[in-house]
N, C-alpha and C positions, 0 to 999 in steps of 0.2 A: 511962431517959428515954423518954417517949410519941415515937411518930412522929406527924412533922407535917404535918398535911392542910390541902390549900386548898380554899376553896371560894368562890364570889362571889356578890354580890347581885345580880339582875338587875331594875332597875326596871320602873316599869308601862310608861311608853311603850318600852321595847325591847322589852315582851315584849307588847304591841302591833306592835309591826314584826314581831317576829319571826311572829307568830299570820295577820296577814295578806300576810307574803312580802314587806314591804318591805325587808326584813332577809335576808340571806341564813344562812340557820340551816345549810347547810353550811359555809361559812369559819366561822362562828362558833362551831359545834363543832372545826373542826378547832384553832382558834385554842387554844380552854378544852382542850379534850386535849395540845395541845403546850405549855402552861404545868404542865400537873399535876392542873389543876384536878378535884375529885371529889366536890363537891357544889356545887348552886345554889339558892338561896334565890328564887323569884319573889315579885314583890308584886303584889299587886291593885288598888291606889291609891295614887296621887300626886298633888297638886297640883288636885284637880277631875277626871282621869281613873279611870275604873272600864274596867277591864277585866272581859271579861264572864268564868262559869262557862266556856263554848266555848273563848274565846281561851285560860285558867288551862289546861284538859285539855289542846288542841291542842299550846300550847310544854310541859308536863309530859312530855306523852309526846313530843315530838322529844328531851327530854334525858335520859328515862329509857330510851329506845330507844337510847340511845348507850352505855348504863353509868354513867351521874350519877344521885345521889342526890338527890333533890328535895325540896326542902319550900317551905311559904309564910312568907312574911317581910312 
């Protein structure tokens, strides 16, 4: 039997907080590390929000700097 991997989505505006610090991207990594979590999907859009190229790399690398596997979603 495959082992089971988590991973989570993380929408546009959190990953808007998170790109401009409204969000605290250290609890929130600590958080996704103490659940298991090992990959996270970002999105780009949501609802009328665009997050830009900038904010997409900036939260990329805070979670691939930690050990998470990134992709867009």
């Amino acid at each position: 039997m495959p082992e089971t991997r988590l991973a989570v989505y993380v929408t546009a505006h959190t990953v808007k907080q998170l790109a401009d610090g409204a969000l605290d991207a250290r609890r929130t990594l600590q958080l996704l590390q103490r659940l298991g979590v090992e990959r996270v999907y970002i999105e780009n859009y949501r609802s009328g929000l665009f997050v830009t190229p900038e904010q997409l790399e900036k939260v990329a690398r805070i979670f691939s700097g930690e050990g998470f596997e990134v992709a867009g979603g």
